[in-house]
ModelCIF file with pLDDT and N, C-alpha, C, O atoms, coordinates in Angstrom:
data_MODEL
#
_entry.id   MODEL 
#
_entity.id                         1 
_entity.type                       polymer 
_entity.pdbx_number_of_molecules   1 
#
_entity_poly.entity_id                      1 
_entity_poly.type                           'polypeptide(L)' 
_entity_poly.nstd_linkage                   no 
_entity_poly.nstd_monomer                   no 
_entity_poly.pdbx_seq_one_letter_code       
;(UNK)(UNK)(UNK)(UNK)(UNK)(UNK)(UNK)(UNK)(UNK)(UNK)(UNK)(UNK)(UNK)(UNK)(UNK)(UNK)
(UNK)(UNK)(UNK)(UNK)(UNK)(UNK)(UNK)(UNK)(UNK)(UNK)(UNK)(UNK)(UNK)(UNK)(UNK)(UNK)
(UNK)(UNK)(UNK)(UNK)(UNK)(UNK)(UNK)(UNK)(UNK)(UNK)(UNK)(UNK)(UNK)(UNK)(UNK)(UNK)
(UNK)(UNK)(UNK)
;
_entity_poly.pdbx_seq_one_letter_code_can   XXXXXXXXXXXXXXXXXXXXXXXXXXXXXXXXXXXXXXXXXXXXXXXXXXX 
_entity_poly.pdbx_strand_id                 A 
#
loop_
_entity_poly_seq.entity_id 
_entity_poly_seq.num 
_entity_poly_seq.mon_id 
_entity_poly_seq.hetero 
1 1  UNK n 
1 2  UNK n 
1 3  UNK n 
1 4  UNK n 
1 5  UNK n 
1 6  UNK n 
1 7  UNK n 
1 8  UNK n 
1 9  UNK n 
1 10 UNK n 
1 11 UNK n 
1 12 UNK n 
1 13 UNK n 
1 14 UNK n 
1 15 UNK n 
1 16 UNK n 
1 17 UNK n 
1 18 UNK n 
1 19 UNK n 
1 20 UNK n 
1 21 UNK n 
1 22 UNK n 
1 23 UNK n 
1 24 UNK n 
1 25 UNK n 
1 26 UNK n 
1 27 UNK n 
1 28 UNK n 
1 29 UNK n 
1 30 UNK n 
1 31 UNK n 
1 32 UNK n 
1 33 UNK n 
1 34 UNK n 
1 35 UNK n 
1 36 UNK n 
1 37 UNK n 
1 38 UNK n 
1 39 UNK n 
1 40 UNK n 
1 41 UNK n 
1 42 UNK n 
1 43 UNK n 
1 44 UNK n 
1 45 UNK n 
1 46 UNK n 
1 47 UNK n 
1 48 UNK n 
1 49 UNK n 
1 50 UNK n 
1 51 UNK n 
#
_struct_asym.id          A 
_struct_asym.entity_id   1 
#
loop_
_ma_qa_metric.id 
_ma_qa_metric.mode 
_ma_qa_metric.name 
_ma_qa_metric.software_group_id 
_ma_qa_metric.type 
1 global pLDDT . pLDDT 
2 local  pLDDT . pLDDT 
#
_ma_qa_metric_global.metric_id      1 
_ma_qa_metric_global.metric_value   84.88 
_ma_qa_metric_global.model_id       1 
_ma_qa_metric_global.ordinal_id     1 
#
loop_
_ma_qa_metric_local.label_asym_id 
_ma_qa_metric_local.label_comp_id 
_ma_qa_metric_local.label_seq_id 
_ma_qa_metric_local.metric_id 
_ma_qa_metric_local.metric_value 
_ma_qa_metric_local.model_id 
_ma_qa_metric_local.ordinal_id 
A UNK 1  2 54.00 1 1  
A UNK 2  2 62.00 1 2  
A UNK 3  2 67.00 1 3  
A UNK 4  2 74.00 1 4  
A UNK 5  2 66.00 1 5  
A UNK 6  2 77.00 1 6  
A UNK 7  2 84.00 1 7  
A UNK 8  2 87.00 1 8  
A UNK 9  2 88.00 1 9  
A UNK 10 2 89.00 1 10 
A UNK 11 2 89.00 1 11 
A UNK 12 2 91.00 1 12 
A UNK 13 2 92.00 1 13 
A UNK 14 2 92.00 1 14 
A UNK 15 2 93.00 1 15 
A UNK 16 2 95.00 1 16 
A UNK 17 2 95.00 1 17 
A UNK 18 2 96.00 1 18 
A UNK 19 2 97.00 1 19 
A UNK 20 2 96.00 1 20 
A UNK 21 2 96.00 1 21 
A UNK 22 2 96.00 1 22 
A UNK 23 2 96.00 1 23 
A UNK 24 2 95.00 1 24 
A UNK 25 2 95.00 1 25 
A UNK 26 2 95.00 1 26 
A UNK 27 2 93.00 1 27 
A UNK 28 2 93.00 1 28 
A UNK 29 2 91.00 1 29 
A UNK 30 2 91.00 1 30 
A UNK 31 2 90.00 1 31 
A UNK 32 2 87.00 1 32 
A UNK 33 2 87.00 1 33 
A UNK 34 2 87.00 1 34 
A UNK 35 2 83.00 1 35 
A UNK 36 2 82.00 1 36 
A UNK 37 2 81.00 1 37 
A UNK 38 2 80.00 1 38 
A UNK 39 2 80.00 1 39 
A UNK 40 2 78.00 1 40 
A UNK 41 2 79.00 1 41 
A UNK 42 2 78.00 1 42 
A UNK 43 2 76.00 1 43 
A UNK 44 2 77.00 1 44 
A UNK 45 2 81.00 1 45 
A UNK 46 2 78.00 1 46 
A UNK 47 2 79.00 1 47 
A UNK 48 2 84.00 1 48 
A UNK 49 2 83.00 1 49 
A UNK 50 2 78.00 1 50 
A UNK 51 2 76.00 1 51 
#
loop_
_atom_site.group_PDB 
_atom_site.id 
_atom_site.type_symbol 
_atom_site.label_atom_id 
_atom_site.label_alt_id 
_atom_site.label_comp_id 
_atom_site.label_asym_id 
_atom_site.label_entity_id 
_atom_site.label_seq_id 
_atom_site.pdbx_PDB_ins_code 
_atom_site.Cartn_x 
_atom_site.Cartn_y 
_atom_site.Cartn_z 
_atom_site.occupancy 
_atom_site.B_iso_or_equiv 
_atom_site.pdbx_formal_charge 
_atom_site.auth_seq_id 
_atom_site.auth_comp_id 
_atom_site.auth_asym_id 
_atom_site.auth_atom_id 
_atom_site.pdbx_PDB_model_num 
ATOM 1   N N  . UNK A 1 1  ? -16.770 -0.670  4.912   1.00 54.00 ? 1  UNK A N  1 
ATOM 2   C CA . UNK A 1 1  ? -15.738 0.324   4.635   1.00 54.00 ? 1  UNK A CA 1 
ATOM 3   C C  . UNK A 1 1  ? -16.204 1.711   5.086   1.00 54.00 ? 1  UNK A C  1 
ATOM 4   O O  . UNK A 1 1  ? -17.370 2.035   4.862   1.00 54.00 ? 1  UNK A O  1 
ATOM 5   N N  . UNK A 1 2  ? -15.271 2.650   5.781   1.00 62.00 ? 2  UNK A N  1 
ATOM 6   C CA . UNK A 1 2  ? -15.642 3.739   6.389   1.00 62.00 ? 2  UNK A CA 1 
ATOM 7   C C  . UNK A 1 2  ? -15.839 4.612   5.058   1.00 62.00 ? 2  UNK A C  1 
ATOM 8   O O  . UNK A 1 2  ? -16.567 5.570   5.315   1.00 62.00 ? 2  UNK A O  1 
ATOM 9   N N  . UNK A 1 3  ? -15.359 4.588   3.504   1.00 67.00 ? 3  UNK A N  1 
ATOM 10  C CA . UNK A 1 3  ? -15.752 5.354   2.474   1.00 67.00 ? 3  UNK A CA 1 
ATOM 11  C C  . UNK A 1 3  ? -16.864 5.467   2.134   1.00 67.00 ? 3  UNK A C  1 
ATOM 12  O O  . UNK A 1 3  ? -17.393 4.389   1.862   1.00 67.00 ? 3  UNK A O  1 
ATOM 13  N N  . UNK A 1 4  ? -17.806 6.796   1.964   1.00 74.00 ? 4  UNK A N  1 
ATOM 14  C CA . UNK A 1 4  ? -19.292 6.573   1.479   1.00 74.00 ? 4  UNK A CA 1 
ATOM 15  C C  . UNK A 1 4  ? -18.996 7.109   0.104   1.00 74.00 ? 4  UNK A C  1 
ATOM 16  O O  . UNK A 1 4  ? -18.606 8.261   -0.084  1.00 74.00 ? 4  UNK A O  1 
ATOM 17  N N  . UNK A 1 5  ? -19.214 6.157   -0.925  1.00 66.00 ? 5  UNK A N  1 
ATOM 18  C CA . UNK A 1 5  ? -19.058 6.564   -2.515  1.00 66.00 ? 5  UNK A CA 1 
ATOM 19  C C  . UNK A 1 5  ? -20.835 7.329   -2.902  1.00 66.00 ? 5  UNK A C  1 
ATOM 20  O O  . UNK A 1 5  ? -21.885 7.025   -2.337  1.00 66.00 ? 5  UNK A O  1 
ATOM 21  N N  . UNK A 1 6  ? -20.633 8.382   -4.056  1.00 77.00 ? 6  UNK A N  1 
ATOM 22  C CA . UNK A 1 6  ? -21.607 8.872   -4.567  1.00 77.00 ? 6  UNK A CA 1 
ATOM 23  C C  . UNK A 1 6  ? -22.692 8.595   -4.701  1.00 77.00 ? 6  UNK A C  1 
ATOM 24  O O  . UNK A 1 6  ? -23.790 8.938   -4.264  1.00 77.00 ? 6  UNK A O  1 
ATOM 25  N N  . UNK A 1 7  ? -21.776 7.073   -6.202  1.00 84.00 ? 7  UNK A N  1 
ATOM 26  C CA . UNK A 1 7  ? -22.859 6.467   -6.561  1.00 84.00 ? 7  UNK A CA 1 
ATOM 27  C C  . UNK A 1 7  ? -21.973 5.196   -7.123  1.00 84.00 ? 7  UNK A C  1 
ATOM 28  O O  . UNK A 1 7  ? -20.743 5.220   -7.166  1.00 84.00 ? 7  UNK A O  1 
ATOM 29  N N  . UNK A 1 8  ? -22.745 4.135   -7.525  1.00 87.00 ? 8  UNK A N  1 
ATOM 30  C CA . UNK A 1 8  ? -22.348 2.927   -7.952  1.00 87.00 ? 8  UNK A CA 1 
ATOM 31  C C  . UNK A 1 8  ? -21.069 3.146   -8.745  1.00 87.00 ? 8  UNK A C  1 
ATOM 32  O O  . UNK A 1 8  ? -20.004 2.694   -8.325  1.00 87.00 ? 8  UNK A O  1 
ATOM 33  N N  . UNK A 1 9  ? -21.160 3.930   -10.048 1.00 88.00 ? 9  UNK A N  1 
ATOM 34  C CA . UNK A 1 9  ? -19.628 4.060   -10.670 1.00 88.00 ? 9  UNK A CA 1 
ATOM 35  C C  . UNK A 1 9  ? -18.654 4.448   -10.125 1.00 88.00 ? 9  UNK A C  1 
ATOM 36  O O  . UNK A 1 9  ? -17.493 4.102   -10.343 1.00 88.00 ? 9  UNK A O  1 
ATOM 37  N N  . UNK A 1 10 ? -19.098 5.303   -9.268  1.00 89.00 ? 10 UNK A N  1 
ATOM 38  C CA . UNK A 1 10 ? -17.367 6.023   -8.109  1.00 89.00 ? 10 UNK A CA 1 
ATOM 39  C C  . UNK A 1 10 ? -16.636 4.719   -7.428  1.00 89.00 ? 10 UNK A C  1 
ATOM 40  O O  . UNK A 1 10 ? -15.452 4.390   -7.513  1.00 89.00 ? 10 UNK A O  1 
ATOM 41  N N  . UNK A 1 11 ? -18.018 3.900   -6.527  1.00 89.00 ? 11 UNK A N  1 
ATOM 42  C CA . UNK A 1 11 ? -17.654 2.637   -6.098  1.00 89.00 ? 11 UNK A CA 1 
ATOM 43  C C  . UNK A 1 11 ? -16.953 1.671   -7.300  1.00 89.00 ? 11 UNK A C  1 
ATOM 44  O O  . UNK A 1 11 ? -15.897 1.097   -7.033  1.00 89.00 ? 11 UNK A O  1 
ATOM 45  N N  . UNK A 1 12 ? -17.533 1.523   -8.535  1.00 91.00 ? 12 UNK A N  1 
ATOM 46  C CA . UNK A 1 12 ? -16.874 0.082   -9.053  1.00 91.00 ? 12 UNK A CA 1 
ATOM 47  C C  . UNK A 1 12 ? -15.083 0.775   -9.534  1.00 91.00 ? 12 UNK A C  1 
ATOM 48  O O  . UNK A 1 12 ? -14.014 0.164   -9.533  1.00 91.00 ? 12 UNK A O  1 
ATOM 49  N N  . UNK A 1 13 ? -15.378 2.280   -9.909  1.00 92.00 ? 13 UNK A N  1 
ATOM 50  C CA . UNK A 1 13 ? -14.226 2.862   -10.164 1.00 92.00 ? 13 UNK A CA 1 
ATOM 51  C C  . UNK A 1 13 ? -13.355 2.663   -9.436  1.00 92.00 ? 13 UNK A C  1 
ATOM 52  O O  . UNK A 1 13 ? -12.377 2.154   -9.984  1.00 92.00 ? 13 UNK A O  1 
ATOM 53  N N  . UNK A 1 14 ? -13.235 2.909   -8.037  1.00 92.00 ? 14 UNK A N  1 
ATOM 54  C CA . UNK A 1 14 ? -12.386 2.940   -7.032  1.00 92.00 ? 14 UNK A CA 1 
ATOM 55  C C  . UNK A 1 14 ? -12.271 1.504   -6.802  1.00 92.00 ? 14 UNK A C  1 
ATOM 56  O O  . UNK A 1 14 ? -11.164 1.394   -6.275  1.00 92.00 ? 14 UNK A O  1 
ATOM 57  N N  . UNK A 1 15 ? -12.835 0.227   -6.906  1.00 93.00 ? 15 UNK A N  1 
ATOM 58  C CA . UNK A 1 15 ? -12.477 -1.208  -6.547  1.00 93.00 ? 15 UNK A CA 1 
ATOM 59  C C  . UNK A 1 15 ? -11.593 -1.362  -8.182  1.00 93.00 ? 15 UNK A C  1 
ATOM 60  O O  . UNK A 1 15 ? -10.450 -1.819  -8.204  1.00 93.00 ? 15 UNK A O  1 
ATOM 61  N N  . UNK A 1 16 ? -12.163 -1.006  -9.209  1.00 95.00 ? 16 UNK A N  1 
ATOM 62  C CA . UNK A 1 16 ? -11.516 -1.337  -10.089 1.00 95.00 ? 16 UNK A CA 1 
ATOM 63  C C  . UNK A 1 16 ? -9.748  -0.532  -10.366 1.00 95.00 ? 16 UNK A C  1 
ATOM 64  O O  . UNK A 1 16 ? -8.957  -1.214  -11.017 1.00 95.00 ? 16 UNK A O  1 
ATOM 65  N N  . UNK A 1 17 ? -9.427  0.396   -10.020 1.00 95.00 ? 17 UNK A N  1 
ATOM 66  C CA . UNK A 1 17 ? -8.272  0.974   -9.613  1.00 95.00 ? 17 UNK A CA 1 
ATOM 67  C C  . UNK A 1 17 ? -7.432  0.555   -8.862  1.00 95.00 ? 17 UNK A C  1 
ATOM 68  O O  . UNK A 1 17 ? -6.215  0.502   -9.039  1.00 95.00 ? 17 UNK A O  1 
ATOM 69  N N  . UNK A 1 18 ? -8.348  0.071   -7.537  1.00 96.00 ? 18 UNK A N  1 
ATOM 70  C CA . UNK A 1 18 ? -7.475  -0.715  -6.580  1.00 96.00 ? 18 UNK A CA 1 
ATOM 71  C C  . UNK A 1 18 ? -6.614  -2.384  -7.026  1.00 96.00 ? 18 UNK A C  1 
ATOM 72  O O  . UNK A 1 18 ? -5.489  -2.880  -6.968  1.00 96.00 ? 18 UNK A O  1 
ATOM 73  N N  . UNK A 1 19 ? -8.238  -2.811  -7.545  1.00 97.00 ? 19 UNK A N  1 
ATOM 74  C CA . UNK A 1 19 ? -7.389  -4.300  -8.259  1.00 97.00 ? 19 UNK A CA 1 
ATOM 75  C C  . UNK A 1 19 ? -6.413  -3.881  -9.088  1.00 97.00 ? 19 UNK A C  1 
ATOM 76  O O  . UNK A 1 19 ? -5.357  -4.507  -8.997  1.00 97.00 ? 19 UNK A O  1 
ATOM 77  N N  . UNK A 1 20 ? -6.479  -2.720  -10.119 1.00 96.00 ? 20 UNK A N  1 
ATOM 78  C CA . UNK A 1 20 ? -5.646  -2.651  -11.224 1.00 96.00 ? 20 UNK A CA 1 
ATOM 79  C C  . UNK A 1 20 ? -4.123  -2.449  -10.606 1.00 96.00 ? 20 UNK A C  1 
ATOM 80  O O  . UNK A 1 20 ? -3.143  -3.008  -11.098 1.00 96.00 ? 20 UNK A O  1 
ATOM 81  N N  . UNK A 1 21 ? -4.067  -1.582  -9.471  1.00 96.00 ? 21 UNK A N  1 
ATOM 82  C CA . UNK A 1 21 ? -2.949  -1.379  -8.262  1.00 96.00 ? 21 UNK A CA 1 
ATOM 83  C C  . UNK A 1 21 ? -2.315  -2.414  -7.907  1.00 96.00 ? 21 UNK A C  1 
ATOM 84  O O  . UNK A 1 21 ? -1.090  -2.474  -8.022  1.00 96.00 ? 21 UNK A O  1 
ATOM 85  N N  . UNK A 1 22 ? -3.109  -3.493  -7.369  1.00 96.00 ? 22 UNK A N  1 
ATOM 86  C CA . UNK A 1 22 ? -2.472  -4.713  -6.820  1.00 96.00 ? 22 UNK A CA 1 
ATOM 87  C C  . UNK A 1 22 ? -1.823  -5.406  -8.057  1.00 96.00 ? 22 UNK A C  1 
ATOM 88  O O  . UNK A 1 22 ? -0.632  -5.712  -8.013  1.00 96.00 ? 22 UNK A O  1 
ATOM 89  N N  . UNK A 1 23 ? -2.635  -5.676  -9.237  1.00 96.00 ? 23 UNK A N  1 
ATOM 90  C CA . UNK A 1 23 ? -2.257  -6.257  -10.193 1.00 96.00 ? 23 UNK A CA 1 
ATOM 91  C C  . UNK A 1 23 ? -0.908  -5.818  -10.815 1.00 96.00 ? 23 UNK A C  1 
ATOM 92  O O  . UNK A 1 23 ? 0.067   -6.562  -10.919 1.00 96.00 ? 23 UNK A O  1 
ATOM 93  N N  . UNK A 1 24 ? -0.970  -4.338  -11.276 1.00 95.00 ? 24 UNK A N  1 
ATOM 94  C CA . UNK A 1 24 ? 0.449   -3.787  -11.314 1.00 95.00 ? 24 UNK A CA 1 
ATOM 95  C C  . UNK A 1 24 ? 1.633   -3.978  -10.203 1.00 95.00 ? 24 UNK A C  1 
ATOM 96  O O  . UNK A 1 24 ? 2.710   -4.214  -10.749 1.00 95.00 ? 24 UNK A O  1 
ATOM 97  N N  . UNK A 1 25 ? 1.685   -3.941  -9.031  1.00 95.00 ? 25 UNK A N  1 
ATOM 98  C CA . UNK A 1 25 ? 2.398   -4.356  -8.296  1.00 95.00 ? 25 UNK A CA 1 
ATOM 99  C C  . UNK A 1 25 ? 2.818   -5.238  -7.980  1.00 95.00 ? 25 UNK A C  1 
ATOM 100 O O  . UNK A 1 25 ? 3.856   -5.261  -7.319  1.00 95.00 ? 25 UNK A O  1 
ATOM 101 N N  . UNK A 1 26 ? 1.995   -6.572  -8.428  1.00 95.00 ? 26 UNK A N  1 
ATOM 102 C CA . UNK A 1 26 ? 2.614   -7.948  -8.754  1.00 95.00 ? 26 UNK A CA 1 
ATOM 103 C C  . UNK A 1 26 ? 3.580   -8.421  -10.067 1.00 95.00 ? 26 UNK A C  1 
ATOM 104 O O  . UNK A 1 26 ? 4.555   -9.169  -10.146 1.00 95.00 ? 26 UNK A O  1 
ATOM 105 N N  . UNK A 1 27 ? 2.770   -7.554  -11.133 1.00 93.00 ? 27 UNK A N  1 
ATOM 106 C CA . UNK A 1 27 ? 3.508   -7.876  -12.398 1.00 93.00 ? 27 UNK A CA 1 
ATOM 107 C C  . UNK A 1 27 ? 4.826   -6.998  -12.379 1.00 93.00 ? 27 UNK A C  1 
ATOM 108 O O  . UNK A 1 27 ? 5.783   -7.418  -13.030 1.00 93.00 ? 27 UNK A O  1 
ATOM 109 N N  . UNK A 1 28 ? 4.932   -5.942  -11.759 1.00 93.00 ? 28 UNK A N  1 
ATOM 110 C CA . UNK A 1 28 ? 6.219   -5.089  -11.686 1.00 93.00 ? 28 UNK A CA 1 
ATOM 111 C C  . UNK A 1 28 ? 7.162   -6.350  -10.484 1.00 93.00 ? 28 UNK A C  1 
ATOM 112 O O  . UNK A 1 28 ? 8.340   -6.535  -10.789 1.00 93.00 ? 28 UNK A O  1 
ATOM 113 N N  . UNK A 1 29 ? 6.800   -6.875  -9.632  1.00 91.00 ? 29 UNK A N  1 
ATOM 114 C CA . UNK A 1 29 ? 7.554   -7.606  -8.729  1.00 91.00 ? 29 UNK A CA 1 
ATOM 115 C C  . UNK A 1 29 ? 7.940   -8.944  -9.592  1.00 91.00 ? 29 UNK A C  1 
ATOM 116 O O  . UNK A 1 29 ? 9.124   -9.175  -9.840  1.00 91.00 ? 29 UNK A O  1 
ATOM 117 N N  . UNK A 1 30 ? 7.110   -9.638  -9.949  1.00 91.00 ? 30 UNK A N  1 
ATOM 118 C CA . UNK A 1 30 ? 7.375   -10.960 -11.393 1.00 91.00 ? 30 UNK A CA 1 
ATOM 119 C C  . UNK A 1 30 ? 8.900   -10.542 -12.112 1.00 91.00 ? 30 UNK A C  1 
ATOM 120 O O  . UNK A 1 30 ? 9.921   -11.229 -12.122 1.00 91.00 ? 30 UNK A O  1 
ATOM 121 N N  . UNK A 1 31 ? 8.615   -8.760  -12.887 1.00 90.00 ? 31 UNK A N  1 
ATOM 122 C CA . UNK A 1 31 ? 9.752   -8.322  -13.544 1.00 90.00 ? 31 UNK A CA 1 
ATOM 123 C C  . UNK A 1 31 ? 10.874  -7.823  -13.194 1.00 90.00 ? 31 UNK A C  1 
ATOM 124 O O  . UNK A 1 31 ? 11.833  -7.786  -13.965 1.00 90.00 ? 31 UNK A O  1 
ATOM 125 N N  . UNK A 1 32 ? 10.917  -7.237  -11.622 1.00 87.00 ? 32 UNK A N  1 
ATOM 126 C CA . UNK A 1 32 ? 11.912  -7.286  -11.216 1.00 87.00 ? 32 UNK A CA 1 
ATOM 127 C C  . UNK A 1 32 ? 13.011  -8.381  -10.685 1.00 87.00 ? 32 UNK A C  1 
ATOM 128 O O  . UNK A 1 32 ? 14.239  -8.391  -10.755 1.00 87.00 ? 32 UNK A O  1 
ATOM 129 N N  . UNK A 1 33 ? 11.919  -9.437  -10.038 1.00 87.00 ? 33 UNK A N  1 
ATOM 130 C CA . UNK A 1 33 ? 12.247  -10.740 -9.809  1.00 87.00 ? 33 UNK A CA 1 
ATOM 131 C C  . UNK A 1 33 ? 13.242  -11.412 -11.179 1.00 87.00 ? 33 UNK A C  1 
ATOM 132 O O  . UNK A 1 33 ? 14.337  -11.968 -11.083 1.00 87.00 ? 33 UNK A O  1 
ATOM 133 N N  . UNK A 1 34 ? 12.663  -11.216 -12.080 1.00 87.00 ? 34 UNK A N  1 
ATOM 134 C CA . UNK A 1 34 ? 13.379  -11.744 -13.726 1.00 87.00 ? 34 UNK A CA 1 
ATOM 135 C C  . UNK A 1 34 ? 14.714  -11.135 -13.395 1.00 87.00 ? 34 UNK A C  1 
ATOM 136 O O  . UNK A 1 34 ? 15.677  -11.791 -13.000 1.00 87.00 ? 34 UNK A O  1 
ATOM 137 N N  . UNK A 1 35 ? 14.705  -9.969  -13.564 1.00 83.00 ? 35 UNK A N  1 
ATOM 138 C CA . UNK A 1 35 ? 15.930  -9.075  -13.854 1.00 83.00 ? 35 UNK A CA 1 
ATOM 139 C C  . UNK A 1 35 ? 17.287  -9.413  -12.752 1.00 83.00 ? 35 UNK A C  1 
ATOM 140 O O  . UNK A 1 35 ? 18.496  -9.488  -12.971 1.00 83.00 ? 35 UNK A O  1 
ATOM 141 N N  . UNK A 1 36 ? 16.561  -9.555  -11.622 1.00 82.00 ? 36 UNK A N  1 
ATOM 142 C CA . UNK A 1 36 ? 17.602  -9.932  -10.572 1.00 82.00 ? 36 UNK A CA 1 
ATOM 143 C C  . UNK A 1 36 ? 17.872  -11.670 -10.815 1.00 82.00 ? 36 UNK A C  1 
ATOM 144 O O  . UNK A 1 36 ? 18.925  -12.194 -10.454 1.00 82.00 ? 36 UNK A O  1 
ATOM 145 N N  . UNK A 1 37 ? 17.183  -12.149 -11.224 1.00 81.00 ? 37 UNK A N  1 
ATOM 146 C CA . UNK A 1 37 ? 17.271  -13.279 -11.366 1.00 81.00 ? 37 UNK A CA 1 
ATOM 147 C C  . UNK A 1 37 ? 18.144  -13.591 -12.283 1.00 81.00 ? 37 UNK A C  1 
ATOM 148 O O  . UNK A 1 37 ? 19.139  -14.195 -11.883 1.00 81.00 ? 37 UNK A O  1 
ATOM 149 N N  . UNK A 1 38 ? 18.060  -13.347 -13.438 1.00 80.00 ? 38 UNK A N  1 
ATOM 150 C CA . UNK A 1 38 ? 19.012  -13.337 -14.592 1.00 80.00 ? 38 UNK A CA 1 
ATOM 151 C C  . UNK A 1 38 ? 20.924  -12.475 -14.264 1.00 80.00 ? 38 UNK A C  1 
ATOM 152 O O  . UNK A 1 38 ? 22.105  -12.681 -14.541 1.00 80.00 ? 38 UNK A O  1 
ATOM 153 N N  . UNK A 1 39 ? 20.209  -11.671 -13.656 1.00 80.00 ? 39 UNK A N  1 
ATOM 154 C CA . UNK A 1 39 ? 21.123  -11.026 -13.384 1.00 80.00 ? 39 UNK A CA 1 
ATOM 155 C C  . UNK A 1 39 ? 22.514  -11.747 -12.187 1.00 80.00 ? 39 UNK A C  1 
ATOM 156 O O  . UNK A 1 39 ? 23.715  -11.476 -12.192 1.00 80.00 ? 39 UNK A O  1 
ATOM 157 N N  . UNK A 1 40 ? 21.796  -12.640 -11.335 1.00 78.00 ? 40 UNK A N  1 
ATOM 158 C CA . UNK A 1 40 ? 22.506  -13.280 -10.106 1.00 78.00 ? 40 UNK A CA 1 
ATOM 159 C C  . UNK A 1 40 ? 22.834  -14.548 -10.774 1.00 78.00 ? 40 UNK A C  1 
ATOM 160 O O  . UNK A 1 40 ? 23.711  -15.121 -10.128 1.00 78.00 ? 40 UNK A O  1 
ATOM 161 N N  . UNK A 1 41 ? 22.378  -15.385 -12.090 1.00 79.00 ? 41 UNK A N  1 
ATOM 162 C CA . UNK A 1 41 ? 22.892  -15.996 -12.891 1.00 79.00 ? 41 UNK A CA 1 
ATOM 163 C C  . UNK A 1 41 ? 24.075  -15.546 -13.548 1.00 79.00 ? 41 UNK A C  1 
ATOM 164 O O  . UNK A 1 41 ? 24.613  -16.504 -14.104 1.00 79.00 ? 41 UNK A O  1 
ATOM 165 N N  . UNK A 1 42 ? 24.451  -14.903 -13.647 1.00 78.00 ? 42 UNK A N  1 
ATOM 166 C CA . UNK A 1 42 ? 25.459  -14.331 -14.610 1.00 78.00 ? 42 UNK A CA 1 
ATOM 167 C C  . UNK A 1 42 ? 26.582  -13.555 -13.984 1.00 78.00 ? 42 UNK A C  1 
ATOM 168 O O  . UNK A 1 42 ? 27.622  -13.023 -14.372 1.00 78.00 ? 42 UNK A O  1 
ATOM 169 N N  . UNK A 1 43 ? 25.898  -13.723 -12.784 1.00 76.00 ? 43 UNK A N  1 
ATOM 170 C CA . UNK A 1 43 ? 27.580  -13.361 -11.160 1.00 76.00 ? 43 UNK A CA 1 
ATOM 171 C C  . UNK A 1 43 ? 27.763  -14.197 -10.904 1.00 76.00 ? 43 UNK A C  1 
ATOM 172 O O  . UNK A 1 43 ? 28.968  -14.159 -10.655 1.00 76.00 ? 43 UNK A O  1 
ATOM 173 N N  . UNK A 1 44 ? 27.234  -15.697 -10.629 1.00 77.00 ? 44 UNK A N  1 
ATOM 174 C CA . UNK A 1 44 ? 27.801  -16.520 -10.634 1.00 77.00 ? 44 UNK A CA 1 
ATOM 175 C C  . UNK A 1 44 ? 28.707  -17.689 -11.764 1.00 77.00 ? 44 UNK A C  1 
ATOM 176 O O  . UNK A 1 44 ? 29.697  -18.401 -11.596 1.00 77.00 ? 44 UNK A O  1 
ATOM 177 N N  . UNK A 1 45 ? 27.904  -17.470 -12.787 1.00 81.00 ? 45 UNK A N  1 
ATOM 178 C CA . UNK A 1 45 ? 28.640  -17.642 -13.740 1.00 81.00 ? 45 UNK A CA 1 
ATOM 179 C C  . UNK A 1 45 ? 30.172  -17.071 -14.263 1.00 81.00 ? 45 UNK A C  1 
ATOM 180 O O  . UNK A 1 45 ? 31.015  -17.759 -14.840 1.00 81.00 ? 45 UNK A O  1 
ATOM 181 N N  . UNK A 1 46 ? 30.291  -15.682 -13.917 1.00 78.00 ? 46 UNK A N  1 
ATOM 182 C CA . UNK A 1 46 ? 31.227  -14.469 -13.789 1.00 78.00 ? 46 UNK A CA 1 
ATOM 183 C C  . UNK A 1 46 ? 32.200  -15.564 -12.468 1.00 78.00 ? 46 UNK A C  1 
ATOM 184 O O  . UNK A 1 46 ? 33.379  -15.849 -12.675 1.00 78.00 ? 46 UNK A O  1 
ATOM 185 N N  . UNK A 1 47 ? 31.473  -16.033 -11.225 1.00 79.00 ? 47 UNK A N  1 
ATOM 186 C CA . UNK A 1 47 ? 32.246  -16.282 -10.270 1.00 79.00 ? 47 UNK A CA 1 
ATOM 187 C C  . UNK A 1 47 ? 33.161  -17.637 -10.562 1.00 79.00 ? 47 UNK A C  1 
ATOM 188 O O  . UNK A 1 47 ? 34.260  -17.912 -10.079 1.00 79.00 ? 47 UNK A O  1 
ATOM 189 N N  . UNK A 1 48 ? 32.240  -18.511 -11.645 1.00 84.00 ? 48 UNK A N  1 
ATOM 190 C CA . UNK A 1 48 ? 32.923  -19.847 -11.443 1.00 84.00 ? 48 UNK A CA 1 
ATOM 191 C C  . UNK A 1 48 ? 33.713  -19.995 -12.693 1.00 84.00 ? 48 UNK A C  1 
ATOM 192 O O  . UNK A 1 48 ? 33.955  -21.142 -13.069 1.00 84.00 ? 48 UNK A O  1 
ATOM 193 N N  . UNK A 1 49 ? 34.171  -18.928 -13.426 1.00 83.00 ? 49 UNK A N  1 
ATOM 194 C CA . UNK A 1 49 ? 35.085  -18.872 -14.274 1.00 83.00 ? 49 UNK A CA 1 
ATOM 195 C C  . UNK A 1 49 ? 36.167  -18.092 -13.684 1.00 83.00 ? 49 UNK A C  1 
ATOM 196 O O  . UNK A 1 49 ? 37.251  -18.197 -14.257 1.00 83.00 ? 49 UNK A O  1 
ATOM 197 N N  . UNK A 1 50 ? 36.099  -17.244 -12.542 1.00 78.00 ? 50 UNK A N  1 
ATOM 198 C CA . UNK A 1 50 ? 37.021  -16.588 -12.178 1.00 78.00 ? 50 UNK A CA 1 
ATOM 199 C C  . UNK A 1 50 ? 37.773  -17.819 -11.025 1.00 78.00 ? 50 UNK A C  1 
ATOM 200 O O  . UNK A 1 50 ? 38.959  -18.142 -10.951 1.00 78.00 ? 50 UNK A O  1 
ATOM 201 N N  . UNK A 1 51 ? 36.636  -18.301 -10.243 1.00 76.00 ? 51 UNK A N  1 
ATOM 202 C CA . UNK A 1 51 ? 37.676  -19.530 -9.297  1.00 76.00 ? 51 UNK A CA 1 
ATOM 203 C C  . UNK A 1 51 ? 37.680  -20.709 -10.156 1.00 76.00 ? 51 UNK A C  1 
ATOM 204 O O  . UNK A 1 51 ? 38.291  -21.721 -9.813  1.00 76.00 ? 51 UNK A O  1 
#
């Protein structure tokens, strides 16, 4: 990696931020996934009572 860290804690800091990044960005995608999901259940449901 072209970053030169301080010292060991700057380094585990900055890997540990990054995982925590990815990790949040999966669990926010999981919950949006839900929401649309539930949500496209219930337009179609909406649809097959209307036809």
């Amino acid at each position: 990696m072209a970053i030169k860290w301080k010292n060991k804690i700057e380094k585990y800091m900055t890997i540990a931020g990054f995982i925590a990044g990815v990790v949040g960005l999966i669990y926010f995608g999981v919950y949006a996934y839900q929401i649309v999901d539930s949500r496209s259940s219930e337009v179609i449901q909406l649809l097959e009572r209307i036809f």
